[in-house]
FIDRENVO-680446 format. One record per residue (C-alpha): residue number from 1; z negated, x negated, y. Coordinates in Angstrom, 2 decimals. Each point is the difference from the previous one (the first is absolute). Layout:
REM FIDRENVO-680446
NODE,num,pz,px,py
NODE,NUM,Z,X,Y;
...
REM end
This chain:
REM FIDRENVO-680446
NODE,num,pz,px,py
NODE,1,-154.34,-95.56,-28.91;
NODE,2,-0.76,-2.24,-3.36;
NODE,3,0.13,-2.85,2.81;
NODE,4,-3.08,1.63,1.34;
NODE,5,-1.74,0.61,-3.17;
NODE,6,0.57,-3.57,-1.49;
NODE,7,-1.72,-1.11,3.33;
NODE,8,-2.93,2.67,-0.24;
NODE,9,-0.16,-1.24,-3.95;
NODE,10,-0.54,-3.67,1.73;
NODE,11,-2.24,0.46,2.56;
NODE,12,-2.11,2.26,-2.72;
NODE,13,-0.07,-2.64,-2.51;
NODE,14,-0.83,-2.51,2.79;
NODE,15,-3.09,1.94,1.23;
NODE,16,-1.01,0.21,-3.28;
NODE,17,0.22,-3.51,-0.87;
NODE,18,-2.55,-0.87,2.27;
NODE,19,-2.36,2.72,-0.11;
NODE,20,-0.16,-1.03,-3.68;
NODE,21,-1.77,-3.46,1.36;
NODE,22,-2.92,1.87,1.10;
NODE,23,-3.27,-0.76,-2.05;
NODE,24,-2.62,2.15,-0.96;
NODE,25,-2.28,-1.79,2.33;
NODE,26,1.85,0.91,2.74;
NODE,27,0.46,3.15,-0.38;
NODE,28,-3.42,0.77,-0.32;
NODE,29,-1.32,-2.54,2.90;
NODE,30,-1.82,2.16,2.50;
NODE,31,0.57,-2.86,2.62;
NODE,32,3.64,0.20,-0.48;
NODE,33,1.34,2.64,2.49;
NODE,34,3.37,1.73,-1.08;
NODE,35,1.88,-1.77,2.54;
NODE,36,-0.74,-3.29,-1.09;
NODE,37,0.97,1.12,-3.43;
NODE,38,3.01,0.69,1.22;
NODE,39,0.39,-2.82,2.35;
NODE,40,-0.01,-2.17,-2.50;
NODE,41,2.35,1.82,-2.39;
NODE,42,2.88,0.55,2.53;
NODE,43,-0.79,-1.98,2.56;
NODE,44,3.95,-1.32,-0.01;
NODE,45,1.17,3.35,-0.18;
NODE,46,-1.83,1.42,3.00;
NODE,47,-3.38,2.32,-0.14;
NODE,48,-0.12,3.31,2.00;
NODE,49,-3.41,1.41,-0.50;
NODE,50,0.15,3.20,1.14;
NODE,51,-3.14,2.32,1.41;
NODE,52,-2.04,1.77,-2.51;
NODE,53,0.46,3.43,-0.11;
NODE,54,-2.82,2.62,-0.34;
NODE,55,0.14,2.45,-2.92;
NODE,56,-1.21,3.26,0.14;
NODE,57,0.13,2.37,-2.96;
NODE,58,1.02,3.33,1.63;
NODE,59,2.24,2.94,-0.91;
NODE,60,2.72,1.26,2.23;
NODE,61,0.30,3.63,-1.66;
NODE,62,-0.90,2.99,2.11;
NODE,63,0.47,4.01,-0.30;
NODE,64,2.74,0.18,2.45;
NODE,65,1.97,-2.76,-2.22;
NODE,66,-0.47,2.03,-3.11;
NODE,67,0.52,3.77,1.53;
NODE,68,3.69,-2.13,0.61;
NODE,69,0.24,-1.27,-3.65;
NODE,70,-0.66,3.24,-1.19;
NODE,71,2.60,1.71,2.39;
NODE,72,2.44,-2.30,-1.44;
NODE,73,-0.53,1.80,-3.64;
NODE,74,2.16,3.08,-1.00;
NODE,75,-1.55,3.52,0.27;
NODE,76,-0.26,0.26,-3.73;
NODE,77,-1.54,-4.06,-0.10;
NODE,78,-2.63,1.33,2.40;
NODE,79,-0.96,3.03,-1.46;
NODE,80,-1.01,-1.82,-3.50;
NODE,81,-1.63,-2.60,2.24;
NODE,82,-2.44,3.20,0.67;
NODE,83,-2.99,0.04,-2.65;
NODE,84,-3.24,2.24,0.70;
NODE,85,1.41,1.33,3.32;
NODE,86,0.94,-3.28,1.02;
NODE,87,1.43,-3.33,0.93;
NODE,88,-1.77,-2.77,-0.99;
NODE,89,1.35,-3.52,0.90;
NODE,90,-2.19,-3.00,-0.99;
NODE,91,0.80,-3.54,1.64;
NODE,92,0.17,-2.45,-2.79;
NODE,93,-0.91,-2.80,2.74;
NODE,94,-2.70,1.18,1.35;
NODE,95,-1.19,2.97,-2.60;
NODE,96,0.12,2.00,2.79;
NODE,97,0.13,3.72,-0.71;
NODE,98,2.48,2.44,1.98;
NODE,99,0.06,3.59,-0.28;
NODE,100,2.60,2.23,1.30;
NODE,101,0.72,4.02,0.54;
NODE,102,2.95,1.12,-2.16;
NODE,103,1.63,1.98,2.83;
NODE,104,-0.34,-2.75,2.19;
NODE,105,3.53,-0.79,-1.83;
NODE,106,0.76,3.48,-0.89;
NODE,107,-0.94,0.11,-3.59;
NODE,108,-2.07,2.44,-1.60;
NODE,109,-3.93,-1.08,-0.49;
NODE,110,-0.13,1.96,-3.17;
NODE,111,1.69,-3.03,-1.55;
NODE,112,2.49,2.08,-2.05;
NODE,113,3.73,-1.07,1.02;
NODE,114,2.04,2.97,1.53;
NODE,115,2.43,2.33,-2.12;
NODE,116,3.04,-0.83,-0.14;
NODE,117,2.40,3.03,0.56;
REM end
């Protein structure tokens, strides 16, 4: 294993070395493409430039992936989730707002956690 890191250590410091030679100029040149950057950096190494990726800002949350979040609470957890009647989940992504019926999962919507006897 420290075999492995002392090469990893080498190969970092290498890269580095030579991405320290690169000039202001260049960096800023619009007619220097990001392959020929890097062509010329580590060009005795080998370049793999791979396809750009596209982007996207997008949220993956959805009600049926929080009703099972909120399934995974306790009883007593989900009734003091329960405020005004309700369960309110907000997605701190996508500010997405989520409400949910109390009884859905069985808790009381007046909010106020069960007796115990």
């Amino acid at each position: 294993m420290a075999a492995c890191d002392e090469t990893q250590a080498e190969s970092w410091n290498h890269v580095t070395a030579l991405l320290s030679t690169v000039s202001h100029e260049e960096l800023l040149d619009r007619d220097l493409s990001l392959q020929d950057l890097l062509y010329r950096l580590y060009h005795e190494d080998g370049v793999r430039v791979y396809a750009p990726a596209h982007l996207a800002l997008g949220c993956r949350c959805s009600r049926e992936k929080l009703e099972d979040v909120i399934r995974t609470f306790s009883d007593d957890d989900i009734q003091h989730m329960v405020v005004d009647g309700r369960i309110a989940v907000t997605c701190q992504f996508c500010n997405a707002e989520y409400v949910f019926d109390p009884a859905a999962f069985g808790a009381d919507p007046s909010g106020a956690p069960e007796a115990r006897g």
